[in-house]
N, C-alpha and C positions, 0 to 999 in steps of 0.2 A: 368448534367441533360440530356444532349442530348446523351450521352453515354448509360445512365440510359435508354430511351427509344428504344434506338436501339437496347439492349439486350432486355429488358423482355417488349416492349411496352408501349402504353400510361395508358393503363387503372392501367395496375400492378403497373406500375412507379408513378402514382400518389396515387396511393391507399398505396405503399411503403413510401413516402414524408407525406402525412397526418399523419399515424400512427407513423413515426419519430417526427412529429411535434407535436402530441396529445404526445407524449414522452417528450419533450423536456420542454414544457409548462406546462402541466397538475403534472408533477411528480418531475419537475425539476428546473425552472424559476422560476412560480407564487409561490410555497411553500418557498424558498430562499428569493423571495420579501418581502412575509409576514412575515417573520426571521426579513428580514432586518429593514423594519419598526419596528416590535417590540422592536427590539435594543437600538432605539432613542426614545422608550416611559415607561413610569416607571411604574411600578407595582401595580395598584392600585382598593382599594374594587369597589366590582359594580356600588354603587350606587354613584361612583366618576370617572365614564366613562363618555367623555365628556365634565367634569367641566373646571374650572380655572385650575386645577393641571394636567388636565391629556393635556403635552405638551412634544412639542419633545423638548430630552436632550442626553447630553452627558455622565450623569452619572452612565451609566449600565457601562459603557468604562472605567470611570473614576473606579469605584469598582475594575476592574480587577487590575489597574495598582496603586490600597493603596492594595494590597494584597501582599506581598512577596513569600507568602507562593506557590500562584495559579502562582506568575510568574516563580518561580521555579521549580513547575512542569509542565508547559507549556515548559521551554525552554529543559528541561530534558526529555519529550516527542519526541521533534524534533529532539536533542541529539540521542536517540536511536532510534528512527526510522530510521533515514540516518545511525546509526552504521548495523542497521537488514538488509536497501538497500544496502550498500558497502558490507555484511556477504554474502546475497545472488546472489549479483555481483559477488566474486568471487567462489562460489561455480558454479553457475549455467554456466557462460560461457565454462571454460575449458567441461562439460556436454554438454553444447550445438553445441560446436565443435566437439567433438566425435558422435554426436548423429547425426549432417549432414554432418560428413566429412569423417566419421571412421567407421561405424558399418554397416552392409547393410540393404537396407530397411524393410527388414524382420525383424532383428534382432530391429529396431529401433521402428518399429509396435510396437513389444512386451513391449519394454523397455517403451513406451509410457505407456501401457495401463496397468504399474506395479503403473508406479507411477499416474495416473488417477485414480485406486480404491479408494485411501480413499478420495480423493472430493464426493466419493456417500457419505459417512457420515456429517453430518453437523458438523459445527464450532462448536457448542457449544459441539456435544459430544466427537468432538477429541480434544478438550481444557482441557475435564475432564480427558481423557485417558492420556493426557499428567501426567494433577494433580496427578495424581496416580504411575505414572513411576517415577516423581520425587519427590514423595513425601519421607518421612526420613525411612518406611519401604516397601520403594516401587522396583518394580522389574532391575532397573537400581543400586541402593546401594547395592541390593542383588549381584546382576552380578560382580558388581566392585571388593565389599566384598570375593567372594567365589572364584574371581583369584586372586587376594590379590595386587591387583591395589591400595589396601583403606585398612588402619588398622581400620576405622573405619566408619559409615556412613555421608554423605557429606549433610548441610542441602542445597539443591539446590532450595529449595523457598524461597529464599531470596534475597532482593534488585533486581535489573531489571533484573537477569540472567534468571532465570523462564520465564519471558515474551520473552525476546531476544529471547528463545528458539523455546517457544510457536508461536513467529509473524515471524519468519525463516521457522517454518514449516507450519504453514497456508497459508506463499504468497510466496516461494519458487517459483513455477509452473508459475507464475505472472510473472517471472521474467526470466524464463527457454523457455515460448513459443515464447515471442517477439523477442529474440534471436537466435533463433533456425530457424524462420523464417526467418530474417534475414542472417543467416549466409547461409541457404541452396539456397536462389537464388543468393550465389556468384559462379560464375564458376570457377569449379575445375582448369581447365586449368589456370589461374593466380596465384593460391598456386603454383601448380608445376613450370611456369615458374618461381617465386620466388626463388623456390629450385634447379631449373637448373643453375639458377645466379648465385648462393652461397650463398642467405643469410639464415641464422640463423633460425631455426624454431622462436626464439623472435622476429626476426626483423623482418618475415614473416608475423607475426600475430600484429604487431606495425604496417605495412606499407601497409596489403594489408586487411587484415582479419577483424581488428578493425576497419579501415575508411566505408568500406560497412557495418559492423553489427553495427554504431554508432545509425542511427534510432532506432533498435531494443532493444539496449542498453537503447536510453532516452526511450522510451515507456516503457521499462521493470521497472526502476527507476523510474518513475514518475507513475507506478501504484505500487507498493509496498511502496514506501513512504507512498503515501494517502492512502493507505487502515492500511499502520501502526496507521498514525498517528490516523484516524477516527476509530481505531479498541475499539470496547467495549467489546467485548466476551472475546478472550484473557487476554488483565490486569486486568479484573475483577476475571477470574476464576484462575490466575495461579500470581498474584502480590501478592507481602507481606503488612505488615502495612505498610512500608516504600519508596513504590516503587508506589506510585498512579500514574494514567494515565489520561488529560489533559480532555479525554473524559470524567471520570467516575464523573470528578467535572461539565459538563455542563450536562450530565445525572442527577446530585445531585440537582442543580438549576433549572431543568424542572419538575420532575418524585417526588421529596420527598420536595422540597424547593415549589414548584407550580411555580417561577418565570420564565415565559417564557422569559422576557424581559431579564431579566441579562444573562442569558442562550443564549439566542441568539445573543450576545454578545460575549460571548465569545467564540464563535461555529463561529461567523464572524470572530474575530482576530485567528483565528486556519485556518479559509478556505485562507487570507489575506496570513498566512505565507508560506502555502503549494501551494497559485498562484506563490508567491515568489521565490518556491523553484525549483516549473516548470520551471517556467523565466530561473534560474541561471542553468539547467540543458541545458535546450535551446543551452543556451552561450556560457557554456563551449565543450560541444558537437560540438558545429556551426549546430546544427538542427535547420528544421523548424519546426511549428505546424503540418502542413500537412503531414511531414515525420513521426511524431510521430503518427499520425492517419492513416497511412495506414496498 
C-alpha cells in the first residue's frame, strides 16, 4: 500500500482500494456467501419459509453423492479440463518462448495482435463458428475430404473431442500471456551462458527457462482450468448427448429445476475441487500465491 501511494498518491490510491474492495464484496464474497448458505437449506414453497422444515442440512450434498450419474460427470469434467490445461501447456509454451526469445519486437507486435482479433468476437459466437467447422458437412470434413486425408466424413461432435476443441481454443491466450510474461523478464544473457556451457537446448530450458516462467506457468494453469471447468457456453454449444458438462447440470438445477439450494451445492463441491486443484498446482510448482498474482 505504501508503494501504492508513492506512485499515484493518497487520494488515487485510496479511491483504487475502495473500487477493489466494492469488487471484491459486492460481486464476489457476499453473492458466494449467499450460495453457500443456500446450500445447507432445502428447497421449499413460500409459505414454508421459516417454518419447522425450513433448517440447515446436508442433504442438497448428500443428492449429489446418491447420484452416480452427476459424479460421473463431475469427475469427467475435471478429467478434461486438466486434459484442455496440459493440451494448451504444451502448445502455448514452446509459442511463448519464440514470442520473447526469438522473433523481434516488431514482428512479436504483430503476431500478438493476430491472435487478439477474434477475442473482439464473443464466446458465444466463436463456439457456434466452431459448431459449424465441425459439424459432419462442415468446412473442416470438406478440406480433409477434398485432399483425401478422409475417404469419408469424420463425425467430430461427438463425446468430449468437440468441447476439448472448443475450451483449447477459447482459453488458449489464458495460458499463452502469463507465460510470455514470464519468460520475457528472464535475461537473455543466462540462455546464452547456458549455451556457452554446453548444455542442451532441453536442458537449457529444464534448468534455466522453466524454473523462472514456473509462476507464469501456475498462473497460466490455474486460469484455464477454472475457466474450463466453470465454462457453460462451450459444452453447451459444441457437446453431444453424451458428453455433458458438470456446469450445464448446476445451470439445470437453478434456471429449469428453480432449485437454487441443490444447485448451489453443487457449484460449491465444483468451486472445493478447483481450490484443490490450485493448492496441488502450488505444490507441485513450489509457487506461492503471490507469484501467481503478479
Amino acid at each position: 500500500m505504501q508503494e501504492l501511494i508513492r506512485r499515484y498518491g493518497i487520494s488515487l490510491s485510496v479511491m483504487m482500494a475502495a473500487m477493489t474492495a466494492f469488487w471484491l464484496l459486492a460481486l464476489v464474497v457476499i453473492p458466494n456467501l449467499v450460495l453457500f448458505k443456500f446450500s445447507f437449506r432445502l428447497y421449499l414453497p413460500v409459505d414454508q419459509l421459516g417454518g419447522p422444515n425450513d433448517v440447515y442440512t446436508l442433504k442438497n450434498y448428500v443428492t449429489f453423492f446418491n447420484s452416480p450419474i452427476h459424479i460421473n460427470v463431475f469427475f469427467l469434467t475435471i478429467l478434461y479440463s486438466s486434459l484442455v490445461t496440459i493440451i494448451c501447456l504444451a502448445i502455448t509454451y514452446p509459442l511463448a518462448y519464440i514470442l520473447a526469445k526469438v522473433l523481434k519486437p516488431t514482428d512479436t507486435a504483430t503476431f500478438f495482435l493476430v491472435l487478439l482479433i477474434p477475442l473482439w468476437v464473443s464466446e458465444i459466437l466463436r463456439s457456434f463458428a466452431w459448431f459449424i467447422i465441425l459439424s459432419m458437412q462442415g468446412p473442416l470434413n470438406a478440406i480433409l475430404t477434398g485432399i483425401g486425408l478422409i475417404d469419408k466424413p469424420i463425425r467430430w461432435i461427438s463425446g468430449f473431442q468437440s468441447v476439448v476443441i472448443g475450451l483449447v481454443y477459447a482459453y488458449i491466450l489464458f495460458m499463452l500471456f502469463p507465460i510470455y510474461n514470464a519468460i520475457q523478464a528472464l535475461d537473455t544473457n543466462q540462455i546464452e551462458a547456458s549455451q556457452d556451457l554446453g548444455a542442451s537446448t532441453w536442458r537449457t530450458h529444464w534448468r534455466v527457462v522453466i524454473p523462472h516462467a514456473k509462476p507464469g506457468i501456475a498462473s497460466g494453469c490455474v486460469m484455464v482450468f477454472m475457466l474450463c471447468a466453470g465454462s457453460v457456453v462451450v459444452p453447451t454449444t459444441l457437446a453431444s448427448t453424451n458428453s455433458r458438462w458438470f456446469t450445464e447440470i448446476i445451470q439445470q438445477w437453478m434456471f429449469e429445476g428453480l432449485d437454487w439450494n441443490v444447485g448451489s451445492a453443487y457449484a460449491f463441491l465444483l468451486l472445493a475441487l478447483c481450490i484443490l486443484f490450485v493448492s496441488l498446482v502450488m505444490r507441485v510448482l513450489n509457487v506461492r500465491l503471490v507469484d501467481i498474482a503478479k
